[in-house]
VODRENMI-640894 format. One record per residue (C-alpha): residue in three letters; x, y, z. Coordinates in steps of 0.2 Angstrom, whole numbers, plus 5000, padded with zeros to 4 digits. Last residue first. Layout:
// residues N
ALAXYZ ...
***
This chain:
// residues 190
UNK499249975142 UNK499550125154 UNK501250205147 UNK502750185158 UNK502950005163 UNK504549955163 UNK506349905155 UNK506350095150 UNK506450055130 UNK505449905131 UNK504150015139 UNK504350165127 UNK504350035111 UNK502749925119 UNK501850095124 UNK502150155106 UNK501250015098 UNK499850015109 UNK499650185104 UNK499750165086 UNK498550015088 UNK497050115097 UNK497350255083 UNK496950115072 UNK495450085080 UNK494950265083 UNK495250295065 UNK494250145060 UNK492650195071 UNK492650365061 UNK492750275046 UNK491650135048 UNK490450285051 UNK490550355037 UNK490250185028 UNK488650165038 UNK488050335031 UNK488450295015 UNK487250145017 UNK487550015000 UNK486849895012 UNK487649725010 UNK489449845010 UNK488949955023 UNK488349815033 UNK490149725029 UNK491149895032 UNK490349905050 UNK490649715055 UNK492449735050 UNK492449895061 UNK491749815076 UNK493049665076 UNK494349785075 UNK493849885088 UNK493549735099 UNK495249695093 UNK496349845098 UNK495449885115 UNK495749715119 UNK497849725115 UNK497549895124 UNK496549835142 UNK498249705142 UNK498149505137 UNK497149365145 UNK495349405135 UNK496549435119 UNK496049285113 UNK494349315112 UNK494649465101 UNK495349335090 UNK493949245088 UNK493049385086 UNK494349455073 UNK493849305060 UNK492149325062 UNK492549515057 UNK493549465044 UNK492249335035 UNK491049465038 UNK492149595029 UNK492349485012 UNK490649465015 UNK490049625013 UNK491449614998 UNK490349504988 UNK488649574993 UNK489049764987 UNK490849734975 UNK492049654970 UNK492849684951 UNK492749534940 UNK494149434938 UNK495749404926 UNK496849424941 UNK497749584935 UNK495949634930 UNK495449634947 UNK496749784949 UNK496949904962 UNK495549864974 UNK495449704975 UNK497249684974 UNK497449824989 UNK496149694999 UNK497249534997 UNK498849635001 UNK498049725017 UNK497349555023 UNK499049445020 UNK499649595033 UNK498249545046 UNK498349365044 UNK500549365044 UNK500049505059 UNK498849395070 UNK499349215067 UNK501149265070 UNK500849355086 UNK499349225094 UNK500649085091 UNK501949165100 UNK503349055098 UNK504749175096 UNK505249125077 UNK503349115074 UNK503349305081 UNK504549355070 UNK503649295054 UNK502249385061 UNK503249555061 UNK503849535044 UNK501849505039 UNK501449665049 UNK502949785038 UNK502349695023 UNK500549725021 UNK499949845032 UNK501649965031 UNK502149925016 UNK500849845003 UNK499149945013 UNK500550095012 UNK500550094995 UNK498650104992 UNK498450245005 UNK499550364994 UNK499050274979 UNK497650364979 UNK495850364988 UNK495150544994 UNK495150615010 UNK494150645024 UNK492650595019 UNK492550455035 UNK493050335024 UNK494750405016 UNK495050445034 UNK494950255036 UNK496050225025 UNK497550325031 UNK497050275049 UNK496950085046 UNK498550095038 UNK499550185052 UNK498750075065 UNK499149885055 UNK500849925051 UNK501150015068 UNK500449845078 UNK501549735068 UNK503049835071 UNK502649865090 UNK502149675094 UNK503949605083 UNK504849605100 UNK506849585097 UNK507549425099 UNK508949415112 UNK510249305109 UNK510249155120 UNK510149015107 UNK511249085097 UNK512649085112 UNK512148875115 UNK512348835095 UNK514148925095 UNK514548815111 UNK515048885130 
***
């Protein structure tokens, strides 16, 4: 057997469960900071660059490599999003631009949540968790941008609340992926 044919059969790991833990541990952090939970800081800040940022634009780069165009366009958007919103919130300066804020990032969101409907869509022919995952996703965009046209605490609140469940949603679709791939079956219901 050739060098070129052994590469070609060694396995590639699956990026799903990275990509889905960057994204639901993020969302949680900063989403308890929306529900009034707890305060902003660089806590929730650096792990929007490592674990939403990085860890899911890693993941998407993987799934390029293994074809799945759903994957890559999914976590290298997803992660691009985390780096994009912690410079809008870290440091307009940095860019030499004005801060965002009220209409400006309710559109940010809404561009996001269209964005994630698509996506949603997508995942029509995946598992009850990958859709679980999205339509969460797609509802929270839509929440932060009426909170965000609104000024609505209330709505912002919310957001939170329905944030948490998202990304709890993600955590564990993240762990059913490991635990599956682990047992070569299906052992948590996804």
């Amino acid at each position: 057997m050739s060098e070129h044919t052994e590469q070609t059969k060694q396995k590639v790991a699956n990026a799903g469960p990275l990509g889905l833990l960057g994204f639901g541990m993020t969302t949680v952090l900063l989403n308890l900071h929306n529900a009034g939970v707890i305060e902003m800081s660089v806590m929730i800040l650096a792990m929007g660059i490592a674990m939403g940022g990085l860890a899911q634009f890693i993941a998407g780069l993987m799934e390029f490599k293994a074809g799945n165009t759903f994957g890559a366009t999914a976590f290298t958007a997803y992660g691009l999003f985390w780096w994009s919103l912690v410079l809008i919130l870290v440091n307009p300066d940095w860019l030499h631009a004005e801060a965002a804020e009220g209409r400006g990032l309710g559109f940010y969101m809404l561009l996001w949540c269209i964005f994630t409907v698509f996506m949603f869509i997508g995942t029509l022919k995946a598992n009850h968790a990958t859709q679980i995952v999205f339509g969460s996703l797609a509802l929270l965009f839509l929440l932060l941008a009426i909170e965000n046209f609104t000024g609505s605490h209330v709505v912002g609140v919310i957001a939170g609340i329905e944030g948490i469940i998202c990304g709890c949603s993600a955590i564990y679709t993240a762990v059913a992926g490991i635990i599956d791939g682990e047992f070569h079956r299906p052992v948590m219901p996804v």
